[in-house]
C-alpha positions in Angstrom: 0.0 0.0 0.0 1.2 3.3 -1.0 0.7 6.3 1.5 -0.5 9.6 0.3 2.3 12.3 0.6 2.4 14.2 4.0 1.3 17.6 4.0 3.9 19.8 4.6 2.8 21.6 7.6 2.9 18.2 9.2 7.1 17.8 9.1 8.4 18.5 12.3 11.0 21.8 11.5 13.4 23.0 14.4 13.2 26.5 13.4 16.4 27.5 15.2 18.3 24.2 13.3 21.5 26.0 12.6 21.4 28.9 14.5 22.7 30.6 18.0 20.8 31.0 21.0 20.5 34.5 20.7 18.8 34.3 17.8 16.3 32.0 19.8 16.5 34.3 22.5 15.7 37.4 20.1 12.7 35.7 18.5 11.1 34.3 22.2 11.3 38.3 23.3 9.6 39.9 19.8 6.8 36.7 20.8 4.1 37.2 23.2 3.8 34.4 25.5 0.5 32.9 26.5 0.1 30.3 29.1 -2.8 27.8 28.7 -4.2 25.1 31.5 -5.0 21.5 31.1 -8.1 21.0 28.8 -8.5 24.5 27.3 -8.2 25.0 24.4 -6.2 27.4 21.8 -8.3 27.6 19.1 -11.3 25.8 17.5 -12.2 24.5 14.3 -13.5 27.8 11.9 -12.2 30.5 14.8 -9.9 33.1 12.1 -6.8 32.1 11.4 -4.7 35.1 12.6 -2.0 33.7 14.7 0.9 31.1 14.9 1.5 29.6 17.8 5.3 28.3 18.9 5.2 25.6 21.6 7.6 25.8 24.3 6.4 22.8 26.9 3.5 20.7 27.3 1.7 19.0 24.1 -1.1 20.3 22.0 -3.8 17.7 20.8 -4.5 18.6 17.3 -8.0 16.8 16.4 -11.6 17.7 14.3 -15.3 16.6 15.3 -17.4 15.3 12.6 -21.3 16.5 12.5 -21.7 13.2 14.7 -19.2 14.1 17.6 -16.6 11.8 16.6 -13.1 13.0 17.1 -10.8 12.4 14.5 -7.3 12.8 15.8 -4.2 13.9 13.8 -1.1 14.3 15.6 0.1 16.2 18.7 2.2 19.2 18.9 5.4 19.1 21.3 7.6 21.6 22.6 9.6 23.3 19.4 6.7 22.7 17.2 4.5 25.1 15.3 0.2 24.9 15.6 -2.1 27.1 13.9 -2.3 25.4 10.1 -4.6 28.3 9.5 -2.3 31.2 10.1 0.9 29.4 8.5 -1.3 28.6 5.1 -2.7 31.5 5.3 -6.4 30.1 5.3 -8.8 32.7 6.8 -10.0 29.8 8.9 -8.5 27.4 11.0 -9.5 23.9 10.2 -8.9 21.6 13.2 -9.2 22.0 17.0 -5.9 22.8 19.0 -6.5 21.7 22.7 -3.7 21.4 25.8 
């Protein structure tokens, strides 16, 4: 069986691969840091797309509902990864649910 190509958005990318820590430091202090609790979530499935969100600790379940309620799960973020498909395509929409 063949498997369908991975979307890109999907690849785990270690933005600061290659770089110093000052330029990890300069790009954590131009961020604004949010801090989320256990069960809450980020964003939702069709909230606007305006932000990307840079994880550093914890894990983000990344999941949709269909019109039944079933949860259709699709990977989980962990610290160094990227959420917010929306923002990064730059759909007006996000598509999935992001939840701690």
């Amino acid at each position: 069986n063949e498997q369908p190509p991975v979307p890109w958005y999907w690849d785990r990318i270690d933005l600061f691969s290659g770089l110093d820590q000052r330029a990890r430091g300069d790009f954590l202090a131009l961020s604004k840091t949010l801090t989320f609790k256990r069960g809450q979530h980020i964003f939702r499935a069709s909230d606007r797309a305006t932000h990307a969100f840079f994880l550093q600790s914890g894990m983000v379940k990344i999941y949709d509902l269909s019109a039944a309620g079933s949860v259709t799960l699709f990977w989980f973020c962990l610290p160094g990864d990227f959420l917010g498909p929306g923002a990064i395509s730059g759909a007006s929409e996000q598509a999935v649910h992001a939840q701690v």
